[in-house]
PDB file of N, CA, C and O in Angstrom:
ATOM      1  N   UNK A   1       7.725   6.892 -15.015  1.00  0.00           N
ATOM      2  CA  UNK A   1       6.904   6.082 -14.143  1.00  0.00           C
ATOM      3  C   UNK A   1       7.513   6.009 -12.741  1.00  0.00           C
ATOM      4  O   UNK A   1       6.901   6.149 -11.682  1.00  0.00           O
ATOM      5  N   UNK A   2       8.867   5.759 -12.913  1.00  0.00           N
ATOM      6  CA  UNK A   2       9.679   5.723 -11.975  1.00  0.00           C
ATOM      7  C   UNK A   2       9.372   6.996 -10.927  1.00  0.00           C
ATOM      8  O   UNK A   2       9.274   6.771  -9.721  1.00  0.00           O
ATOM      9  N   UNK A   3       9.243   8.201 -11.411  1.00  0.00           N
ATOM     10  CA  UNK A   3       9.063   9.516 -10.619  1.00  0.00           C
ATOM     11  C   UNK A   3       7.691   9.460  -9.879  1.00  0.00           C
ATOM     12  O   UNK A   3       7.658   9.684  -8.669  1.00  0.00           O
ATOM     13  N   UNK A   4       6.296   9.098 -10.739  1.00  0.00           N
ATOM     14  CA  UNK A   4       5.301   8.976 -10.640  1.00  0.00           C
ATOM     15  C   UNK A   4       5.116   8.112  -9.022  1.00  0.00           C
ATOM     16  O   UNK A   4       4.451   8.687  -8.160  1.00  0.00           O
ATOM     17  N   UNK A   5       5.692   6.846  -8.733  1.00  0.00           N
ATOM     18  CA  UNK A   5       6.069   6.276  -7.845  1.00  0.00           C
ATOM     19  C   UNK A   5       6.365   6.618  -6.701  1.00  0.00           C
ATOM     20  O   UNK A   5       5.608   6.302  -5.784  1.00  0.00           O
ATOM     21  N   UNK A   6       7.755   7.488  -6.401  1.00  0.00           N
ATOM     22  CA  UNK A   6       8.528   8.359  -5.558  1.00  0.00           C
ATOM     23  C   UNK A   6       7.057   9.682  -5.421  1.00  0.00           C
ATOM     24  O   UNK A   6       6.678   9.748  -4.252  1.00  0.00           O
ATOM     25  N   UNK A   7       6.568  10.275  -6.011  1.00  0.00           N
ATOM     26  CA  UNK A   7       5.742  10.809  -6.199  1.00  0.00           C
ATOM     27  C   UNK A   7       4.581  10.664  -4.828  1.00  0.00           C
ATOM     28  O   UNK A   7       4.256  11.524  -4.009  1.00  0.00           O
ATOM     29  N   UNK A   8       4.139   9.256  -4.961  1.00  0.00           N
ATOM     30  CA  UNK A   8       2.938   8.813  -4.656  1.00  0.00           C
ATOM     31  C   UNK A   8       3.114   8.458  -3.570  1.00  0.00           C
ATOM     32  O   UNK A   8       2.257   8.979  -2.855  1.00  0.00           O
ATOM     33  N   UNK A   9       3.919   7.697  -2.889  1.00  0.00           N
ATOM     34  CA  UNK A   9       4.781   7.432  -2.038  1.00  0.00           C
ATOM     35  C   UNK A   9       5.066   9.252  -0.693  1.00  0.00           C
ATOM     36  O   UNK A   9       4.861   9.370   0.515  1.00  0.00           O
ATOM     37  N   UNK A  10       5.614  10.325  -1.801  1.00  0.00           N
ATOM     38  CA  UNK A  10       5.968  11.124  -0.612  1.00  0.00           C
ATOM     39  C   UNK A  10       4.249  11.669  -0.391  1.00  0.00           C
ATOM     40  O   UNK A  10       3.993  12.021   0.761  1.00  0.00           O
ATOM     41  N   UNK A  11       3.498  11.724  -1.051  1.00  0.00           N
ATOM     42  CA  UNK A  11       1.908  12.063  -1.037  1.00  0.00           C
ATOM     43  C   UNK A  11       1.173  11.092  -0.028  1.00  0.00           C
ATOM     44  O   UNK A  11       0.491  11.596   0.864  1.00  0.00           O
ATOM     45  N   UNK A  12       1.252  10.138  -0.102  1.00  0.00           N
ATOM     46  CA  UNK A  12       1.125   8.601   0.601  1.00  0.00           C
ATOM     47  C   UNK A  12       1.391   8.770   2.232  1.00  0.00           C
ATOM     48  O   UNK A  12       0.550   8.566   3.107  1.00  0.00           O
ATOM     49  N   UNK A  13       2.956   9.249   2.453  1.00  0.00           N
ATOM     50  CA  UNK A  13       3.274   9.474   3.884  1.00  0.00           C
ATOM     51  C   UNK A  13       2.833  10.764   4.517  1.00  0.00           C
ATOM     52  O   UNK A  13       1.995  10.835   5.416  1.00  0.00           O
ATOM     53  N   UNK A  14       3.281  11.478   4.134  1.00  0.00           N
ATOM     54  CA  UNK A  14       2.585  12.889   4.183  1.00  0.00           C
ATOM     55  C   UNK A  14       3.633  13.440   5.065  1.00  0.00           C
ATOM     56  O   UNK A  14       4.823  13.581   4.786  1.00  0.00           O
ATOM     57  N   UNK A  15       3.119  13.688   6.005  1.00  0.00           N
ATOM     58  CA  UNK A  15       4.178  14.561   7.120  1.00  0.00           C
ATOM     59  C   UNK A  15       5.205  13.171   7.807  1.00  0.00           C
ATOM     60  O   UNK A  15       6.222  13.427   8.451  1.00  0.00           O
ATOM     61  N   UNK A  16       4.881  12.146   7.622  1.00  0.00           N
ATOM     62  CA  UNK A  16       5.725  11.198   8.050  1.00  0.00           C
ATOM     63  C   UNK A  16       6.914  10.733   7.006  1.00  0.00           C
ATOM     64  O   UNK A  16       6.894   9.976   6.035  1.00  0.00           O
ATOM     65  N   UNK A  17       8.054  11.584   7.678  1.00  0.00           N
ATOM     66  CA  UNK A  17       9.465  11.761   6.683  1.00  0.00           C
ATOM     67  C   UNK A  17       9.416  10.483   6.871  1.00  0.00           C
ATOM     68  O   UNK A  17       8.705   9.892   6.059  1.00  0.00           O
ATOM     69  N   UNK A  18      10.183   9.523   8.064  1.00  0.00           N
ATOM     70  CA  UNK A  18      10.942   8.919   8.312  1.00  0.00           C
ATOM     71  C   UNK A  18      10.283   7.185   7.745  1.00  0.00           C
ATOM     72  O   UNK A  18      11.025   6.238   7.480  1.00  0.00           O
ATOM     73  N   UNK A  19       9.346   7.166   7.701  1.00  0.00           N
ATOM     74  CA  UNK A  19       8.555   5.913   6.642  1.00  0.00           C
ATOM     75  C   UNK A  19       8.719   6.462   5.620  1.00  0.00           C
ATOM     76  O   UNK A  19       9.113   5.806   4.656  1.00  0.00           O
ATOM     77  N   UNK A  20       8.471   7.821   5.509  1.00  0.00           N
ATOM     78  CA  UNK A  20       8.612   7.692   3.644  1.00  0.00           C
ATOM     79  C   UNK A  20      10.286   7.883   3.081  1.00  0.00           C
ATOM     80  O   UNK A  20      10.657   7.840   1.908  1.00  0.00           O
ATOM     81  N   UNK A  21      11.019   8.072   4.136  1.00  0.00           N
ATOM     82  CA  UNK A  21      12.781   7.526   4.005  1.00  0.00           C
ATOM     83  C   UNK A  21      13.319   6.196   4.167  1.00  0.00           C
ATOM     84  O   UNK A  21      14.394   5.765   3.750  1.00  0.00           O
ATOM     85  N   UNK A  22      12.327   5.544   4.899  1.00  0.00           N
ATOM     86  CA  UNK A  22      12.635   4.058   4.726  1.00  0.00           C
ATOM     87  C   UNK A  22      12.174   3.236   3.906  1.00  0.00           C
ATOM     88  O   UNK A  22      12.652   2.101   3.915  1.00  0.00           O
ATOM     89  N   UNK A  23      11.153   3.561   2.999  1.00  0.00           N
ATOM     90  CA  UNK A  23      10.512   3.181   1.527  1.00  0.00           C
ATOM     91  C   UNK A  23      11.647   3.421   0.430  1.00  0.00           C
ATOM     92  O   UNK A  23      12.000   2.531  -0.344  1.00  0.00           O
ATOM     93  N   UNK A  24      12.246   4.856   0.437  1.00  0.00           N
ATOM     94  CA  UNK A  24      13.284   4.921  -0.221  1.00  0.00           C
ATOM     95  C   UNK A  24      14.574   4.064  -0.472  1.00  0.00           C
ATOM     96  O   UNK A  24      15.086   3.552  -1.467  1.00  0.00           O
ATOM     97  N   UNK A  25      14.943   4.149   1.165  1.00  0.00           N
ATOM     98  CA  UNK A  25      15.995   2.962   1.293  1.00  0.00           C
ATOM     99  C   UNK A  25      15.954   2.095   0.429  1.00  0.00           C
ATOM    100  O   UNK A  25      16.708   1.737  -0.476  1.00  0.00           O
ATOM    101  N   UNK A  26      14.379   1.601   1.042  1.00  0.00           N
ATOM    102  CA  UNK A  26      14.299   0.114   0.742  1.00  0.00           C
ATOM    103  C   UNK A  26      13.796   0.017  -1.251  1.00  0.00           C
ATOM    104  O   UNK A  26      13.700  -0.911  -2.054  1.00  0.00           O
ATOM    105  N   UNK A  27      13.666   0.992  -1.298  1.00  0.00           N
ATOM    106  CA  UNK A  27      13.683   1.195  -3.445  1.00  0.00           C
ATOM    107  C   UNK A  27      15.324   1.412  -3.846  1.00  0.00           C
ATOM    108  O   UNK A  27      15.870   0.926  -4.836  1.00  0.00           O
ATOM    109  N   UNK A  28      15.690   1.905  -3.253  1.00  0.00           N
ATOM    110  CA  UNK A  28      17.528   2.669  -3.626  1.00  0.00           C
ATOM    111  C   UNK A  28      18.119   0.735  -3.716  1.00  0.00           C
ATOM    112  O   UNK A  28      18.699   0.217  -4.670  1.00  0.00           O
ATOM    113  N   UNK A  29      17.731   0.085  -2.455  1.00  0.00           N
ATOM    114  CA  UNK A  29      18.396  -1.211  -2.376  1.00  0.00           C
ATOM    115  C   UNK A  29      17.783  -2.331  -2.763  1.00  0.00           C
ATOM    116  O   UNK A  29      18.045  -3.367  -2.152  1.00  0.00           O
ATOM    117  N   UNK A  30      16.601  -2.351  -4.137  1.00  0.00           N
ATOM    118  CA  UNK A  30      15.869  -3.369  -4.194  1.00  0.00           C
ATOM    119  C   UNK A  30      16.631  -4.547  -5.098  1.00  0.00           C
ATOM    120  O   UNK A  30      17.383  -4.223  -6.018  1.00  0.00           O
ATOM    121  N   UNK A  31      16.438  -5.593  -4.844  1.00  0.00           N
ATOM    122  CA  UNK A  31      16.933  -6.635  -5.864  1.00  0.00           C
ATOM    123  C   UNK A  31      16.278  -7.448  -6.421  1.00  0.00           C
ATOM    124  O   UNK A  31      15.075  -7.484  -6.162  1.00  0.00           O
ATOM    125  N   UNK A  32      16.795  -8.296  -7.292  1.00  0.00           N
ATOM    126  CA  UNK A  32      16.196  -8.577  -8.396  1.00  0.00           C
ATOM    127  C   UNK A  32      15.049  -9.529  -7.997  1.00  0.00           C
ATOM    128  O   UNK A  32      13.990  -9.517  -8.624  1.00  0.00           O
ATOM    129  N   UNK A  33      15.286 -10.444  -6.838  1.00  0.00           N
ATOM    130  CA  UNK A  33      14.051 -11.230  -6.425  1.00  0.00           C
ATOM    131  C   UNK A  33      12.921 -10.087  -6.170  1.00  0.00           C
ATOM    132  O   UNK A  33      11.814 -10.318  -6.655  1.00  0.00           O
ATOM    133  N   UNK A  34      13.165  -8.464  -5.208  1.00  0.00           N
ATOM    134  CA  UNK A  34      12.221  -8.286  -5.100  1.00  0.00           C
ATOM    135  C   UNK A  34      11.282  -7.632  -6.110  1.00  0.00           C
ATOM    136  O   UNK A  34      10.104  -7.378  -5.858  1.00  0.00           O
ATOM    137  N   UNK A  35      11.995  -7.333  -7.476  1.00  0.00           N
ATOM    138  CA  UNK A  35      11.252  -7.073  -8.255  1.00  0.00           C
ATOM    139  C   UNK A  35      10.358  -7.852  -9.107  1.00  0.00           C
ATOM    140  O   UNK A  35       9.343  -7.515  -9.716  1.00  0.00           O
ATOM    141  N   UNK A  36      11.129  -9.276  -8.985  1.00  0.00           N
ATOM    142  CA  UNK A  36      10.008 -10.791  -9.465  1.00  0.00           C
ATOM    143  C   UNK A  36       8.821 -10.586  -8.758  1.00  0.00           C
ATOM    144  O   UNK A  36       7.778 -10.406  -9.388  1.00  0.00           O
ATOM    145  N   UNK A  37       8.834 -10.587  -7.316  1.00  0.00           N
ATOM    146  CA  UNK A  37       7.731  -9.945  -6.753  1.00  0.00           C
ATOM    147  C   UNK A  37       6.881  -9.157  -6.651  1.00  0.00           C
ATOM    148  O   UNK A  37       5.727  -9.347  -6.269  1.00  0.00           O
ATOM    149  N   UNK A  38       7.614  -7.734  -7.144  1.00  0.00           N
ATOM    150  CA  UNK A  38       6.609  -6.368  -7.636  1.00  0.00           C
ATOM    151  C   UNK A  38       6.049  -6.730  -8.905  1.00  0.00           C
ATOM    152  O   UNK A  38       4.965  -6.231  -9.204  1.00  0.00           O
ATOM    153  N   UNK A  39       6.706  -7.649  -9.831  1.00  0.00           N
ATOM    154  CA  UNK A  39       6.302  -7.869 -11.128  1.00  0.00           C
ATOM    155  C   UNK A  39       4.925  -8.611 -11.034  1.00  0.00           C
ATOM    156  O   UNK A  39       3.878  -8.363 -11.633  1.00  0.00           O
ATOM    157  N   UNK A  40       5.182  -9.486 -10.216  1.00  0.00           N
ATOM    158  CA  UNK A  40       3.921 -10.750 -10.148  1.00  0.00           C
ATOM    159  C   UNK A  40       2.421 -10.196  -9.358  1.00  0.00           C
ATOM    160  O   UNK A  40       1.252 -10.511  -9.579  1.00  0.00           O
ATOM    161  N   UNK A  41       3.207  -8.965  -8.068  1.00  0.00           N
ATOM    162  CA  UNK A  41       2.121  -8.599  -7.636  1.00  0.00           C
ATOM    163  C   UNK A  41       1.238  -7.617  -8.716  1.00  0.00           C
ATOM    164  O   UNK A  41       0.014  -7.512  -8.642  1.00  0.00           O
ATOM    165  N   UNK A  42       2.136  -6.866  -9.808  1.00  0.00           N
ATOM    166  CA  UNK A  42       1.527  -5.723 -10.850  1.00  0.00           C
ATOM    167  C   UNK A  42       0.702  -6.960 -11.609  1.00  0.00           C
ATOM    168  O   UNK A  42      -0.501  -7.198 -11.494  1.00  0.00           O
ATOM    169  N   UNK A  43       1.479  -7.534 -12.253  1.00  0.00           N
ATOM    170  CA  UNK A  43       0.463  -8.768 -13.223  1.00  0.00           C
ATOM    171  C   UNK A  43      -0.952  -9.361 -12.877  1.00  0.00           C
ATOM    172  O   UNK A  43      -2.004  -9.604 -13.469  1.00  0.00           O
ATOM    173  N   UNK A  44      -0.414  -9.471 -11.569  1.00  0.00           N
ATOM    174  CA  UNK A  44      -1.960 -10.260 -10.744  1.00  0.00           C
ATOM    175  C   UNK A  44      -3.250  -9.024 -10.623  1.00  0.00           C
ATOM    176  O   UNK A  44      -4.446  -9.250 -10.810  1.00  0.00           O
ATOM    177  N   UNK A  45      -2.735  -7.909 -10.321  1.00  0.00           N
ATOM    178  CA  UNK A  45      -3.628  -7.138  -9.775  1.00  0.00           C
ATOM    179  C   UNK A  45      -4.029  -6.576 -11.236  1.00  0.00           C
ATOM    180  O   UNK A  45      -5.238  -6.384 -11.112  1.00  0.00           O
ATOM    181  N   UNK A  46      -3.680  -6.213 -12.531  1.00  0.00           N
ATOM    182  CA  UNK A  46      -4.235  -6.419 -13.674  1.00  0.00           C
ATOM    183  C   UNK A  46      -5.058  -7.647 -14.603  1.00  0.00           C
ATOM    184  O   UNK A  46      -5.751  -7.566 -15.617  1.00  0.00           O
ATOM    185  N   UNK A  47      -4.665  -8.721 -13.813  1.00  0.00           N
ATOM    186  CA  UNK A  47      -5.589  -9.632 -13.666  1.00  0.00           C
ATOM    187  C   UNK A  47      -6.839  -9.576 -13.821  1.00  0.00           C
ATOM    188  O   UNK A  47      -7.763  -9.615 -14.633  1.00  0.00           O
ATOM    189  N   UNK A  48      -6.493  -9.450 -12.547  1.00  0.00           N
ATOM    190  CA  UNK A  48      -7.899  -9.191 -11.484  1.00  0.00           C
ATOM    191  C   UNK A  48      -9.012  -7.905 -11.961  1.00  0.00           C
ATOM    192  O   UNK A  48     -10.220  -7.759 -11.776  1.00  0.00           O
ATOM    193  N   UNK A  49      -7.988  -7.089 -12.647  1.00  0.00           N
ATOM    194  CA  UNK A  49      -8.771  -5.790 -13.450  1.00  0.00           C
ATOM    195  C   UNK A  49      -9.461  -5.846 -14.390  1.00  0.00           C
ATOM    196  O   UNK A  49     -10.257  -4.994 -14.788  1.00  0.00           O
ATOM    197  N   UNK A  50      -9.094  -7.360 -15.046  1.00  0.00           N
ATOM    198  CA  UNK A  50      -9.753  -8.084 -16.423  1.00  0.00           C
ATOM    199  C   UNK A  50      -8.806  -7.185 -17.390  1.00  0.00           C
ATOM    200  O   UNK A  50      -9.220  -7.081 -18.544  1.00  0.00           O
ATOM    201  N   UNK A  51      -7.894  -6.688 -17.155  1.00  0.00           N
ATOM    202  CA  UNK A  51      -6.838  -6.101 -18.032  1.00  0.00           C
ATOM    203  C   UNK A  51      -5.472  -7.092 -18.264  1.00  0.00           C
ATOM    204  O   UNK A  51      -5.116  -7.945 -17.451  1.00  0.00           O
ATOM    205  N   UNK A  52      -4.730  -6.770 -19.655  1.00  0.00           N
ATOM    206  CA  UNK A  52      -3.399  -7.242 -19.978  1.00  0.00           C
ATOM    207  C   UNK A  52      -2.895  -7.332 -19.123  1.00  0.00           C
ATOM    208  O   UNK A  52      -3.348  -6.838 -18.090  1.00  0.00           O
ATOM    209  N   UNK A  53      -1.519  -8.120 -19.154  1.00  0.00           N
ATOM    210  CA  UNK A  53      -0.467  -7.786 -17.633  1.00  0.00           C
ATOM    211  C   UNK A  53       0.586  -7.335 -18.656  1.00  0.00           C
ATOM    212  O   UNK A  53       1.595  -6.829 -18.165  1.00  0.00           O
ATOM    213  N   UNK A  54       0.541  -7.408 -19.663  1.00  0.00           N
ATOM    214  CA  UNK A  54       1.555  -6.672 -20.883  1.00  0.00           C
ATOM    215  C   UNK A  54       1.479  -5.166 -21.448  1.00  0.00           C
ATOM    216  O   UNK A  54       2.340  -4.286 -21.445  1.00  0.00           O
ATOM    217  N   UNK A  55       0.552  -5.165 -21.788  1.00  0.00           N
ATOM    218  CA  UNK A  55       0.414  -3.420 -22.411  1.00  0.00           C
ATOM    219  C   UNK A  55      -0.900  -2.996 -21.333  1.00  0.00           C
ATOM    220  O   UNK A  55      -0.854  -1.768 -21.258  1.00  0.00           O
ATOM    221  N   UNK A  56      -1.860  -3.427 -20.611  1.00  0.00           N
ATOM    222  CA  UNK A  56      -2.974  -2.584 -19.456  1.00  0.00           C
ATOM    223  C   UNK A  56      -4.290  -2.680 -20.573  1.00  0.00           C
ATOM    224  O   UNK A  56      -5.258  -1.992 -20.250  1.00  0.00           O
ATOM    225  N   UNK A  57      -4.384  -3.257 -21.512  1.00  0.00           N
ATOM    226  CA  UNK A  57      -5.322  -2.907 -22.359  1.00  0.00           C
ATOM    227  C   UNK A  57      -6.423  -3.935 -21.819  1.00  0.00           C
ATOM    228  O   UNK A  57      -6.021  -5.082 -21.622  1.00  0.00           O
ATOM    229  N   UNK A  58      -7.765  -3.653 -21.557  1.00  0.00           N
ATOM    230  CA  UNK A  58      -9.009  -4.310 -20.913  1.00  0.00           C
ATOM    231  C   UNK A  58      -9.335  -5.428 -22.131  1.00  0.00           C
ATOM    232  O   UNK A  58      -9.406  -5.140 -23.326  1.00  0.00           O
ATOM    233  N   UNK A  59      -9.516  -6.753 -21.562  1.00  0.00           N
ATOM    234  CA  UNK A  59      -9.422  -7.873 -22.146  1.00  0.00           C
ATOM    235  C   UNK A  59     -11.252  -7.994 -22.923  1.00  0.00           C
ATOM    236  O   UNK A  59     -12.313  -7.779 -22.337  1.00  0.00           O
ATOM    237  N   UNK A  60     -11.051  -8.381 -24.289  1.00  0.00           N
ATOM    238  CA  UNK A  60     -12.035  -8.444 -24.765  1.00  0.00           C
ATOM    239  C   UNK A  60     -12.527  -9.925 -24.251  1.00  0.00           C
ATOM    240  O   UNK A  60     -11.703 -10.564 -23.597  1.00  0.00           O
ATOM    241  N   UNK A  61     -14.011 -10.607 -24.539  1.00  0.00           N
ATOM    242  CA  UNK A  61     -14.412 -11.840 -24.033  1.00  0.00           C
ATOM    243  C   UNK A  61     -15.251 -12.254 -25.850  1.00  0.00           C
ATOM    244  O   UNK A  61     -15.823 -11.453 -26.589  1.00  0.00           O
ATOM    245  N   UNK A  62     -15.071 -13.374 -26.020  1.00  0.00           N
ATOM    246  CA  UNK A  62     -15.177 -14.052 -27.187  1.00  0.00           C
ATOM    247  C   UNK A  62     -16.224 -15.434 -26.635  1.00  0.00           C
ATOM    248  O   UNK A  62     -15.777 -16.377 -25.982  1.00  0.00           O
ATOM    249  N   UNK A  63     -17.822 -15.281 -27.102  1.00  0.00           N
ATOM    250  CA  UNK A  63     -18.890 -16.127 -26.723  1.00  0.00           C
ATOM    251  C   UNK A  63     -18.885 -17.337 -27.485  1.00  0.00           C
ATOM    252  O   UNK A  63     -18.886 -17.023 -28.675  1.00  0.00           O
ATOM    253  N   UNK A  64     -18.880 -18.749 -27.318  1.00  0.00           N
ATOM    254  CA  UNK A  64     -18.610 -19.708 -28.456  1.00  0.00           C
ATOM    255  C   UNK A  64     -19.077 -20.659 -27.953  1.00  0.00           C
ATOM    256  O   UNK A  64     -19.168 -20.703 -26.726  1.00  0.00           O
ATOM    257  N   UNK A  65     -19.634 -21.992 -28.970  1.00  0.00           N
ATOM    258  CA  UNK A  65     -19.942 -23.163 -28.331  1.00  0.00           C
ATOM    259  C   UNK A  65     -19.091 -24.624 -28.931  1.00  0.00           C
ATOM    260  O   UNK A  65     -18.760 -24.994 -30.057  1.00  0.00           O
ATOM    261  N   UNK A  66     -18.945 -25.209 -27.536  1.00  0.00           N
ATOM    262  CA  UNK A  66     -17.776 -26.414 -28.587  1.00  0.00           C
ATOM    263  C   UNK A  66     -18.840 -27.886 -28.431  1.00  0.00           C
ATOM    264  O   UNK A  66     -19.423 -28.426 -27.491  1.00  0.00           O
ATOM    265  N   UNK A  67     -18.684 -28.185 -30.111  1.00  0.00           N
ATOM    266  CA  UNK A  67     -19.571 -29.474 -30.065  1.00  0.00           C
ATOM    267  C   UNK A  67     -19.249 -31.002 -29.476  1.00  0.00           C
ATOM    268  O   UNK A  67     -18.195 -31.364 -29.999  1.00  0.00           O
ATOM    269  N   UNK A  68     -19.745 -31.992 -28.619  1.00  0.00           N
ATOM    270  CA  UNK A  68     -18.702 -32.621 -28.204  1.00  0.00           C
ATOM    271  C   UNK A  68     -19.667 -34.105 -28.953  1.00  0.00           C
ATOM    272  O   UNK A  68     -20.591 -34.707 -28.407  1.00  0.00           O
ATOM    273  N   UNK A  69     -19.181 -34.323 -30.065  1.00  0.00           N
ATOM    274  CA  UNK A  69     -20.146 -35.269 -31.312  1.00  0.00           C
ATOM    275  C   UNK A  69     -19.697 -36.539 -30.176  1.00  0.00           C
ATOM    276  O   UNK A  69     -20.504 -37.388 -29.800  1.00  0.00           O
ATOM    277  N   UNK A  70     -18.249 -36.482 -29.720  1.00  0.00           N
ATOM    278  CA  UNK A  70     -18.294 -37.987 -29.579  1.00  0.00           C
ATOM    279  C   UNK A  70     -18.483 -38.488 -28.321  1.00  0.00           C
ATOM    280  O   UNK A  70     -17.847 -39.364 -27.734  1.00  0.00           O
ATOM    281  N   UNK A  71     -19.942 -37.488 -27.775  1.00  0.00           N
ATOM    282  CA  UNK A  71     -20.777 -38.165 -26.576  1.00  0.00           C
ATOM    283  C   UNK A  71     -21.832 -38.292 -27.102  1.00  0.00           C
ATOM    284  O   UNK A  71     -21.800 -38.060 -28.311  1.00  0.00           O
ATOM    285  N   UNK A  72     -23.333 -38.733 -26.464  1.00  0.00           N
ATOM    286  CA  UNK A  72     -24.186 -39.410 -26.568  1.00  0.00           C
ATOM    287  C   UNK A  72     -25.216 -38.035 -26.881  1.00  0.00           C
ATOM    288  O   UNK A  72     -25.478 -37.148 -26.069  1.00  0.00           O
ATOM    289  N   UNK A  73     -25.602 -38.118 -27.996  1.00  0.00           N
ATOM    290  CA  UNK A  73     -26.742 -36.442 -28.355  1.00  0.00           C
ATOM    291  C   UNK A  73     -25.826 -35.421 -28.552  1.00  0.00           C
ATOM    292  O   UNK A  73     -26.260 -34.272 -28.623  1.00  0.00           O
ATOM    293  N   UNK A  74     -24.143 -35.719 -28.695  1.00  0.00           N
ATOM    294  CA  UNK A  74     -23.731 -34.503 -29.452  1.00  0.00           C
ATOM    295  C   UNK A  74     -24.278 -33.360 -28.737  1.00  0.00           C
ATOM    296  O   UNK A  74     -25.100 -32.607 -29.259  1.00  0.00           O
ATOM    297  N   UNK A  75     -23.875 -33.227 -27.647  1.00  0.00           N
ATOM    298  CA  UNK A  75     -23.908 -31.872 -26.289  1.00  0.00           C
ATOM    299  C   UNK A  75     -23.107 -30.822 -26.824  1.00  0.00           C
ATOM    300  O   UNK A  75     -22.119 -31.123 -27.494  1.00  0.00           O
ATOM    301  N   UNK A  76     -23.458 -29.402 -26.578  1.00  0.00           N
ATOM    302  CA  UNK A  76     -22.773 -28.323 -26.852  1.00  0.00           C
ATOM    303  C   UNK A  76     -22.220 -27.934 -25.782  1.00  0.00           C
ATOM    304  O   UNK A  76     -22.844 -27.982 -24.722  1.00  0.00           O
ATOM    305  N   UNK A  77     -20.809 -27.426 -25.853  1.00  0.00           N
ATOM    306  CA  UNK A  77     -20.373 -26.924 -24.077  1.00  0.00           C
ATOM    307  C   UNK A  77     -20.380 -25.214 -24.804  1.00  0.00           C
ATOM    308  O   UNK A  77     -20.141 -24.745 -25.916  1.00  0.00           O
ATOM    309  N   UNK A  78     -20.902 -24.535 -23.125  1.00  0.00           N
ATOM    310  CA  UNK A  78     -20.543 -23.078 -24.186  1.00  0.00           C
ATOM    311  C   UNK A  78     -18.966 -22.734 -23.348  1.00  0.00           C
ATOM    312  O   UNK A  78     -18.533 -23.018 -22.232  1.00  0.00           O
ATOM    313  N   UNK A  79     -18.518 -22.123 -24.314  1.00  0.00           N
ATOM    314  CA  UNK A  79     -16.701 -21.802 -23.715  1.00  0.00           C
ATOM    315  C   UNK A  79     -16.748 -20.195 -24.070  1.00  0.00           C
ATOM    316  O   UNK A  79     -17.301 -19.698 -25.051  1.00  0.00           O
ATOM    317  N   UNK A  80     -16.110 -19.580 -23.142  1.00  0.00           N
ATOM    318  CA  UNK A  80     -15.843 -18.436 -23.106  1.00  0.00           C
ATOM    319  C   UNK A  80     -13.918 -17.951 -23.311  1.00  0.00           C
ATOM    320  O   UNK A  80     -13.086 -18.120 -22.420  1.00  0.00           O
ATOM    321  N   UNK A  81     -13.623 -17.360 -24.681  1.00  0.00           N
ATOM    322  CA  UNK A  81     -12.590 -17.023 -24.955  1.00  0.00           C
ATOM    323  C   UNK A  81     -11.966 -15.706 -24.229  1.00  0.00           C
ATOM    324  O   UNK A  81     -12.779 -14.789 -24.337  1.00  0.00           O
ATOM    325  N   UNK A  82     -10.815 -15.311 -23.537  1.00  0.00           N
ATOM    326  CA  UNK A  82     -10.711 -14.060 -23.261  1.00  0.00           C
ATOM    327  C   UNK A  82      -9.667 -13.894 -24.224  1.00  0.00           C
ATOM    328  O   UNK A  82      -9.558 -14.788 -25.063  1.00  0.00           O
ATOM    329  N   UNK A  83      -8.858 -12.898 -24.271  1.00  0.00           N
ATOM    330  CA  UNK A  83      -7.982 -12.733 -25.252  1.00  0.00           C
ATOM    331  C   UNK A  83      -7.679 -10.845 -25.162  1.00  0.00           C
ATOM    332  O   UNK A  83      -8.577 -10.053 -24.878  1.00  0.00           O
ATOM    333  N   UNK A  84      -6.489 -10.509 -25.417  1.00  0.00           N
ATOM    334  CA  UNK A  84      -6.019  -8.946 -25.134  1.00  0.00           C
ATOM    335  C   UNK A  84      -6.417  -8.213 -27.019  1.00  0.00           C
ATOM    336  O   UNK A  84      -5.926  -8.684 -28.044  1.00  0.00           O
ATOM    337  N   UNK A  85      -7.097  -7.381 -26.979  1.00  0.00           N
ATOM    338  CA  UNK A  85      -7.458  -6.863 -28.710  1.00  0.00           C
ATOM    339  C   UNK A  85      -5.953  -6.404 -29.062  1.00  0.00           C
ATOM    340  O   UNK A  85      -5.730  -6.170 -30.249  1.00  0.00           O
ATOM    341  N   UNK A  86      -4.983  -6.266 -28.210  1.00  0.00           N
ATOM    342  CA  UNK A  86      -3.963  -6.204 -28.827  1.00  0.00           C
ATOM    343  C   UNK A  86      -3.103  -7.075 -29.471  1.00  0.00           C
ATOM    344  O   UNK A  86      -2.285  -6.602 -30.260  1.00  0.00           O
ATOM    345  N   UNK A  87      -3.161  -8.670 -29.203  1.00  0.00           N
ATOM    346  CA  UNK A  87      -2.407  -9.568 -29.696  1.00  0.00           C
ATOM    347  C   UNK A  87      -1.643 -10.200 -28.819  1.00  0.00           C
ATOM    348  O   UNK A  87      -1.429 -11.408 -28.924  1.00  0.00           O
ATOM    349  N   UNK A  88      -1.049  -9.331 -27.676  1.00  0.00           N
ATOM    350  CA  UNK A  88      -0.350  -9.380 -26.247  1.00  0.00           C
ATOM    351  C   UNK A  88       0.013 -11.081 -25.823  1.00  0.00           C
ATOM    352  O   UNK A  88       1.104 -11.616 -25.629  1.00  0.00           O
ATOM    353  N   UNK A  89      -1.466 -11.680 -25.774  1.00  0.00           N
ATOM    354  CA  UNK A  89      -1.619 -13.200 -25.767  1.00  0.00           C
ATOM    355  C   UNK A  89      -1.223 -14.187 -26.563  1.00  0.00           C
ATOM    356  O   UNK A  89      -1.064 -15.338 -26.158  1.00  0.00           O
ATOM    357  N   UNK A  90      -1.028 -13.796 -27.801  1.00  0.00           N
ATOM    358  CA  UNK A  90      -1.512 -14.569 -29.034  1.00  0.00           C
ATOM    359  C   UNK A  90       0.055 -15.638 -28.977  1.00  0.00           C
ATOM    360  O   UNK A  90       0.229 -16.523 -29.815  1.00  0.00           O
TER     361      UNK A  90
END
């Protein structure tokens, strides 16, 4: 994955060495805060994909209604479950 990265990156800059040598740098010298950061930005943006932030697997949606007896006519709320078919969540 790691290569895939470096990869995309020298494809990314193109004829511009010297940004795509200071990307390097700045990967050769990353620390651990900034990877809390790469972590949170990968998680979010799988999010947002309606995918896992654990294994990438696209989140199934589970249709349901919850009875709420102890209001007045016993109202149904409808609730929507998401959940990963892998377990990922559980």
């Amino acid at each position: 994955m790691i290569d895939n990265i470096i990869d995309a990156l020298e494809i990314f800059h193109g004829d511009d060495e010297e940004q795509f040598a200071d990307d390097l740098v700045y990967l050769a010298h990353i620390r651990k805060h900034d990877l809390f950061y790469f972590e949170n930005r990968a998680a979010r943006k799988l999010l947002d994909m309606d995918r896992c932030p654990y294994c990438g697997a696209r989140y199934e949606h589970r249709e349901y209604y919850e009875l709420h007896d102890e209001l007045e006519g016993k109202p149904r709320e409808k609730m929507i479950a998401t959940y990963c078919p892998n377990g990922c969540d559980a």
